[in-house]
LOGU-68432 format. One record per residue (C-alpha): x, y, z; residue number from 0; residue in one letter. Coordinates in nm, 2 decimals. Example, Ala and Ser with C-alpha at 12.3 -4.5 7.8 and 13.67 -1.06 7.14 Angstrom:
BEGIN
+--------+--------+--------+-----+---+
!   east !  north !     up !   k ! r !
+--------+--------+--------+-----+---+
!   1.23 !  -0.45 !   0.78 !   0 ! a !
!   1.37 !  -0.11 !   0.71 !   1 ! s !
+--------+--------+--------+-----+---+
// end
This chain:
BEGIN
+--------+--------+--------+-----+---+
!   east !  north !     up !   k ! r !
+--------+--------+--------+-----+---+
!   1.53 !   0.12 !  -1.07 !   0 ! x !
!   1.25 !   0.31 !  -1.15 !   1 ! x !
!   0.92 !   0.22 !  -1.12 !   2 ! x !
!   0.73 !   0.48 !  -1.26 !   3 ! x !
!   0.83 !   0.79 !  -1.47 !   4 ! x !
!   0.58 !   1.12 !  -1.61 !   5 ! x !
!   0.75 !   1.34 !  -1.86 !   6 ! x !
!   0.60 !   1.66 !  -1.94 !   7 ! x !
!   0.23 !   1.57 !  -1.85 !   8 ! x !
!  -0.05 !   1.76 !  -1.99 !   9 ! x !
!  -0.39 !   1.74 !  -1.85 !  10 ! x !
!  -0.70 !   2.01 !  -1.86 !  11 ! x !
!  -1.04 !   1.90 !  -1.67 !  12 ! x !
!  -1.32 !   1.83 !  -1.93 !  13 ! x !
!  -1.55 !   2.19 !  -1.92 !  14 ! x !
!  -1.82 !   2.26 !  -1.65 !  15 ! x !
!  -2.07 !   2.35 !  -1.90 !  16 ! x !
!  -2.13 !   2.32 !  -2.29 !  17 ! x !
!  -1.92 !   2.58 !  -2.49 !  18 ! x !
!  -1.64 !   2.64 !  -2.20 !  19 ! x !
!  -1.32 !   2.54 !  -2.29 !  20 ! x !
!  -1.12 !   2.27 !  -2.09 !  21 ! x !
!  -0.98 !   2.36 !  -1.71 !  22 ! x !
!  -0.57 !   2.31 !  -1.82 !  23 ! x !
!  -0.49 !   2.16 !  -1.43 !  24 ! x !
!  -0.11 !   1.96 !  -1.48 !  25 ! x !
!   0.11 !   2.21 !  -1.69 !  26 ! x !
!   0.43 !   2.00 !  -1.76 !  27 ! x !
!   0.45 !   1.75 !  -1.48 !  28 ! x !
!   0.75 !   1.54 !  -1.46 !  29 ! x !
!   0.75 !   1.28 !  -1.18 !  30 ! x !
!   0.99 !   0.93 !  -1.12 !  31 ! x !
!   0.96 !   0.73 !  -0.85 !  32 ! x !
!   1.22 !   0.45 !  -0.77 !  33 ! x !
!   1.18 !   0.12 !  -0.62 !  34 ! x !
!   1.15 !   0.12 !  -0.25 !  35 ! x !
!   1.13 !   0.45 !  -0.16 !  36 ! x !
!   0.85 !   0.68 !  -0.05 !  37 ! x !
!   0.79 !   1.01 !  -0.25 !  38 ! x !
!   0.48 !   1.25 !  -0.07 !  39 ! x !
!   0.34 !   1.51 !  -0.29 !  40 ! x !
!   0.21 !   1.80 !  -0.14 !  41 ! x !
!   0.07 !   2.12 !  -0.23 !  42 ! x !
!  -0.25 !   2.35 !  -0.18 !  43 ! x !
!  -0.63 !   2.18 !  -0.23 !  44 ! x !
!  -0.72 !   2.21 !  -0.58 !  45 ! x !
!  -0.40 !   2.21 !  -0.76 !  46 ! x !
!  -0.48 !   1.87 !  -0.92 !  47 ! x !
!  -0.28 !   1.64 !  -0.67 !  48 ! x !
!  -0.53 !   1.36 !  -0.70 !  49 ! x !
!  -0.53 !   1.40 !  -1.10 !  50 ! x !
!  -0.19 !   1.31 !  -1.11 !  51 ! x !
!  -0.20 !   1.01 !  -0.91 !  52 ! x !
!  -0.49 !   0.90 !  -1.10 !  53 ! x !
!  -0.39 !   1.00 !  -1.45 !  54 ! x !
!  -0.02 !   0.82 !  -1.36 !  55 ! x !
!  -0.22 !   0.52 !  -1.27 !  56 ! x !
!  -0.42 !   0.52 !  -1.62 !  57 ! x !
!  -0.75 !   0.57 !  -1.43 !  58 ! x !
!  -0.82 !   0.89 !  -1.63 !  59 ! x !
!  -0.81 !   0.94 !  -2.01 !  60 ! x !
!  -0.44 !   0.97 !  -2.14 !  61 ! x !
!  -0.29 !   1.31 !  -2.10 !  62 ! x !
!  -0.35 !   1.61 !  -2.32 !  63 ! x !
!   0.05 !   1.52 !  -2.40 !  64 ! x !
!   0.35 !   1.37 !  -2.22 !  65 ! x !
!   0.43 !   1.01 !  -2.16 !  66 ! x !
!   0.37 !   0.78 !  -1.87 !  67 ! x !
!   0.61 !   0.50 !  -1.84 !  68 ! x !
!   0.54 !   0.19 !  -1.59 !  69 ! x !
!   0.86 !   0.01 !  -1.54 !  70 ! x !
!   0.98 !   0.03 !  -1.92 !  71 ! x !
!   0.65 !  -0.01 !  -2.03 !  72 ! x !
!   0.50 !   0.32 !  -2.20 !  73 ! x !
!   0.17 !   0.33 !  -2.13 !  74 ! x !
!   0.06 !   0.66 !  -2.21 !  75 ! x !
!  -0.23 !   0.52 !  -2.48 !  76 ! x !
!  -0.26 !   0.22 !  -2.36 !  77 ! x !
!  -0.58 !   0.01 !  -2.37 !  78 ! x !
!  -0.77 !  -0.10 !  -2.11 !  79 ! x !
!  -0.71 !  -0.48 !  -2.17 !  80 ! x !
!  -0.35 !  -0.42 !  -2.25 !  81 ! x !
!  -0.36 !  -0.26 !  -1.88 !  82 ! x !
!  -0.53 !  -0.47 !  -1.71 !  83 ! x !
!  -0.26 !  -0.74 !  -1.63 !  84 ! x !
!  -0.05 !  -0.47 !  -1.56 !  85 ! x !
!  -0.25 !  -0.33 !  -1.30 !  86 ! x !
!  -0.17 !  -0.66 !  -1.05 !  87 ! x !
!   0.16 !  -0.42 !  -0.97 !  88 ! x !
!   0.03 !  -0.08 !  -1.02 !  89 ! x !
!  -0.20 !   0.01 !  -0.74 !  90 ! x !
!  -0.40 !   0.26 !  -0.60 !  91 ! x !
!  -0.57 !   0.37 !  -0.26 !  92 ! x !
!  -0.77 !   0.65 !  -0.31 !  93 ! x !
!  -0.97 !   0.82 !   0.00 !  94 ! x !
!  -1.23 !   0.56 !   0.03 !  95 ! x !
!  -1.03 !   0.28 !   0.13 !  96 ! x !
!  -1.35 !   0.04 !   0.26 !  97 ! x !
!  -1.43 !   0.03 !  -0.12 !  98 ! x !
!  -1.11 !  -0.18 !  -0.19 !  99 ! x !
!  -1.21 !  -0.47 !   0.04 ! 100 ! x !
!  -1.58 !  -0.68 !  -0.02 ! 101 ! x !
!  -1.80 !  -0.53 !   0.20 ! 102 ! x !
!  -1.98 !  -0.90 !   0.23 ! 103 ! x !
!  -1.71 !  -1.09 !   0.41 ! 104 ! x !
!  -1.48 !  -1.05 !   0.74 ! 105 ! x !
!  -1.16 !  -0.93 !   0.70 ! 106 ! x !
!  -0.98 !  -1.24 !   0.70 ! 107 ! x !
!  -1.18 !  -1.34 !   0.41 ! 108 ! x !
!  -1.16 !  -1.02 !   0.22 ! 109 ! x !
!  -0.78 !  -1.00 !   0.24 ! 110 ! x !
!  -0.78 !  -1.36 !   0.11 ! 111 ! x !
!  -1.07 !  -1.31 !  -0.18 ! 112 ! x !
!  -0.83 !  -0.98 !  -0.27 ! 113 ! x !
!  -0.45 !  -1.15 !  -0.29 ! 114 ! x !
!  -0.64 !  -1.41 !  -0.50 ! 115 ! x !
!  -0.77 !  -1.21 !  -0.77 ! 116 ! x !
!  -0.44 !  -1.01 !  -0.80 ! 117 ! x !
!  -0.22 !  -1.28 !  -0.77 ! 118 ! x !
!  -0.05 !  -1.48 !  -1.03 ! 119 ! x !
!   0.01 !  -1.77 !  -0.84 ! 120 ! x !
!  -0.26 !  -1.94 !  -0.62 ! 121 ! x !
!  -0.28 !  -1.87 !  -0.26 ! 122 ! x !
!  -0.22 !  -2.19 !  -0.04 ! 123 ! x !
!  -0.22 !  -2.23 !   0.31 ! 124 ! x !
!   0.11 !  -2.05 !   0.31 ! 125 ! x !
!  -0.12 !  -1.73 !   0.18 ! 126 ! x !
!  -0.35 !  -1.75 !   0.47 ! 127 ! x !
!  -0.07 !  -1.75 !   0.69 ! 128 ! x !
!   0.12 !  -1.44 !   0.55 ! 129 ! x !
!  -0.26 !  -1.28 !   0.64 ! 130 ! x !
!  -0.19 !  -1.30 !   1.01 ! 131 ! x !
!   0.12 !  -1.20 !   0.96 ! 132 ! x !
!   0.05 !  -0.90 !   0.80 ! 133 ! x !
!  -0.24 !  -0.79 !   0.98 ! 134 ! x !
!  -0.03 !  -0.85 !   1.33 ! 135 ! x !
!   0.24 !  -0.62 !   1.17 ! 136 ! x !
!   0.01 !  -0.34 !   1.13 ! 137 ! x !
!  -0.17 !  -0.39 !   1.45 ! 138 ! x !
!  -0.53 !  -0.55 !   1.31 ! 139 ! x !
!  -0.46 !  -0.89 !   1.42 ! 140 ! x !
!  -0.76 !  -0.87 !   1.67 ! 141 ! x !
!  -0.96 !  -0.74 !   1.38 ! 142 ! x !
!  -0.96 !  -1.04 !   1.10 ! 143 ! x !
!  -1.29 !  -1.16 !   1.25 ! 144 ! x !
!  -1.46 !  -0.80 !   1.19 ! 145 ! x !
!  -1.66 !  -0.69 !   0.88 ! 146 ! x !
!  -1.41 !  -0.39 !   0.71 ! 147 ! x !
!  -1.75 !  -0.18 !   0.80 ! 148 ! x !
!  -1.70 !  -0.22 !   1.15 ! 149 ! x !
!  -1.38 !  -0.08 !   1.16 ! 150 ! x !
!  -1.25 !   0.27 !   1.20 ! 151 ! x !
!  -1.14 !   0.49 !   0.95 ! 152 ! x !
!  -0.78 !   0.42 !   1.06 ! 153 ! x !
!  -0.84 !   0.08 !   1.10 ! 154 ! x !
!  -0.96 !   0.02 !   0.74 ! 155 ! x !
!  -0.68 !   0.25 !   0.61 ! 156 ! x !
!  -0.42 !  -0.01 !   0.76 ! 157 ! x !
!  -0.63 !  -0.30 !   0.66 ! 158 ! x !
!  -0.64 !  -0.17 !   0.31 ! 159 ! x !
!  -0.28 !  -0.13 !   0.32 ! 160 ! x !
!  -0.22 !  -0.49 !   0.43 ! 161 ! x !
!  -0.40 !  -0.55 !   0.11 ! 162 ! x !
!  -0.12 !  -0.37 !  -0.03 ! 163 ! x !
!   0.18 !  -0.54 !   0.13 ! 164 ! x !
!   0.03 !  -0.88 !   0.02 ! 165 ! x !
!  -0.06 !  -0.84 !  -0.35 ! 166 ! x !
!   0.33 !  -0.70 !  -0.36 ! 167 ! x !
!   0.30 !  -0.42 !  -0.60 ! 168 ! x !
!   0.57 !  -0.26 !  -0.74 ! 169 ! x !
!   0.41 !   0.11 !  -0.73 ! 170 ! x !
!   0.09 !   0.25 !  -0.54 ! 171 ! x !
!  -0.03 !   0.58 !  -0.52 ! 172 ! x !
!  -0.20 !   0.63 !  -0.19 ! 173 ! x !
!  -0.45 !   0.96 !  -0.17 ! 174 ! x !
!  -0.48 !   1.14 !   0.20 ! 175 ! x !
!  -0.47 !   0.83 !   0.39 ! 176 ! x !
!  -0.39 !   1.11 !   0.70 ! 177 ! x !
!  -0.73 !   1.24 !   0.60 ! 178 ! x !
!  -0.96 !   1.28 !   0.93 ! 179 ! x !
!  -0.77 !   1.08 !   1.18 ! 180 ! x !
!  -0.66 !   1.22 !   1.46 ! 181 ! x !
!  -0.25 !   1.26 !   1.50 ! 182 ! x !
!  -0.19 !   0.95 !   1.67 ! 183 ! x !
!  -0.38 !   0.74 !   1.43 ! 184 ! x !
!  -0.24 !   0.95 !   1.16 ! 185 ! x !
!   0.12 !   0.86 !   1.26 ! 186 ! x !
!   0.02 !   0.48 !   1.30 ! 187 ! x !
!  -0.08 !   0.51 !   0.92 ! 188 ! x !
!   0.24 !   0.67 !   0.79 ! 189 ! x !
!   0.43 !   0.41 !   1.01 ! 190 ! x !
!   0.21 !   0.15 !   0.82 ! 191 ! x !
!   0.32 !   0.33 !   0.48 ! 192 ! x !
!   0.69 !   0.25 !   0.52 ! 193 ! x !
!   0.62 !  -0.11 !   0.59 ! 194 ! x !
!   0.48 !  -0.11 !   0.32 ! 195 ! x !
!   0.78 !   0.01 !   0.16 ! 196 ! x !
!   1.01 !  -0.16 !   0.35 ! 197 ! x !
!   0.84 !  -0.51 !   0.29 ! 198 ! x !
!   0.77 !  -0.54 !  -0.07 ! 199 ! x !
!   1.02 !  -0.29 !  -0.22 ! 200 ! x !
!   0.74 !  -0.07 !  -0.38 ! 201 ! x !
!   0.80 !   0.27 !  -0.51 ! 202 ! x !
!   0.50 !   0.48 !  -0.32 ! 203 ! x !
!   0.35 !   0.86 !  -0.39 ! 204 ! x !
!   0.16 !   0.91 !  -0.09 ! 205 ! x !
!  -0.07 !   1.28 !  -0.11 ! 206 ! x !
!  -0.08 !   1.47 !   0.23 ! 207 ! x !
!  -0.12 !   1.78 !   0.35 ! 208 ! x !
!   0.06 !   1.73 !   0.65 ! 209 ! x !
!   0.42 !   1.86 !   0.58 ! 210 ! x !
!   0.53 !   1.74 !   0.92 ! 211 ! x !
!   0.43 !   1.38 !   0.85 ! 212 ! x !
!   0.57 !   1.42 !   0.53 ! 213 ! x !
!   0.90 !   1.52 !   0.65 ! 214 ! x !
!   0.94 !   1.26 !   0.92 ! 215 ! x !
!   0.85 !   0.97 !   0.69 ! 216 ! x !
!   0.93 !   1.02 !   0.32 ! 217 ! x !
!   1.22 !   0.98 !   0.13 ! 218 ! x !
!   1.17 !   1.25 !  -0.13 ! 219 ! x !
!   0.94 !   1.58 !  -0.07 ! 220 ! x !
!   0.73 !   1.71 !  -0.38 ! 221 ! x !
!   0.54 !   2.00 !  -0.43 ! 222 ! x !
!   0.24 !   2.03 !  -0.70 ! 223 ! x !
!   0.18 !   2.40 !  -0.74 ! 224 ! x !
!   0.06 !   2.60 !  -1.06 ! 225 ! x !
!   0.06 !   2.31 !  -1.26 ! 226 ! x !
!   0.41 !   2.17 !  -1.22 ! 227 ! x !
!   0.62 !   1.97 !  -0.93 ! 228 ! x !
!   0.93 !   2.11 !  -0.77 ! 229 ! x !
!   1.09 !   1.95 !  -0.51 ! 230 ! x !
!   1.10 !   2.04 !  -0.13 ! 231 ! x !
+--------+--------+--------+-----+---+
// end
């Protein structure tokens, strides 16, 4: 089923400077991503691979034209309070992944104070528990006492993506979380990616620029390129 669909997206840059007209960046997009599988987009810096993620994820202004469908739910035009309870399944992780836990309490804590404000339901005991859990899955067991601060960049990518696998979302788009590590660490991320996958069923578009990663852990390969996406 699909999670999230683009049809024929439109989106130009606002100008640089008074008088210029708008930077046309998507030319045409169309994107769907299913349910439990894990689509990377590649494609040369500056072609507007971010843009898409964020303009999918209604974090932009709507599109210059096209449609953006979550579930069955166009949302294209959508307001920001008609998105918002939405947004408990549509999820992103954007470079700076310390900025999606509070910076003010240990990790433990954070992951809690995070499933809690996304989740419907209240988080008993049972929630606390599925924290260990989680963090022992992706290696960061040890590091629940630890201040997200005082973790590595690797580390905080995987303890941002246990954020992930506990508020259950049914799509995330996840930018460069390869960015800067080194390949080891980078692998351990990916392999953190299709758990991810694997353990809440969500449909994923994960940016990378490193097609070998790409190849060895997604389902689907996409490249963005002159304003529109072509598979690999």
């Amino acid at each position: 089923m699909s999670v999230l669909r683009a049809r024929d997206l439109h989106y130009a840059l606002p100008a640089e400077r008074p008088g210029e007209p708008p930077r046309p960046l998507l030319r045409g997009v169309d994107v769907e991503i299913e349910g439990g599988e894990l689509v990377t987009l590649e494609g040369p810096s500056g072609t507007g691979k971010t843009v898409l993620g964020t303009s999918v994820l209604r974090l932009r202004p709507p599109p210059s034209s096209g449609q953006i469908f979550w579930g069955s739910t166009d949302v294209t035009n959508a307001s920001a309070g008609s998105l918002r309870p939405l947004r408990r399944t549509y999820q992103g992780m954007l470079q700076h992944t310390g900025a999606l836990l509070p910076p003010f309490l240990r990790l433990r804590a954070a992951l809690l104070e995070s499933v809690r404000a996304v989740r419907t339901a209240p988080v008993s005991d049972a929630g606390a528990e599925e924290i260990e859990q989680v963090a022992e899955l992706l290696g960061i067991g040890h590091l629940l006492s630890r201040y997200p601060r005082h973790l590595s960049g690797g580390e905080q990518r995987r303890a941002s993506l246990a954020r992930l696998i506990l508020v259950r979302p049914a799509f995330a788009f996840i930018d460069e979380p390869d960015a800067g590590l080194d390949g080891p660490s980078a692998v351990e991320v990916m392999r953190a990616i299709r758990t991810l996958v694997s353990e809440t069923g969500a449909g994923v578009l994960l940016v990378t620029h490193q097609a070998d990663l790409a190849a060895a852990f997604s389902d689907r390969r996409l490249r963005l390129e002159g304003g529109q996406v072509g598979e690999l």
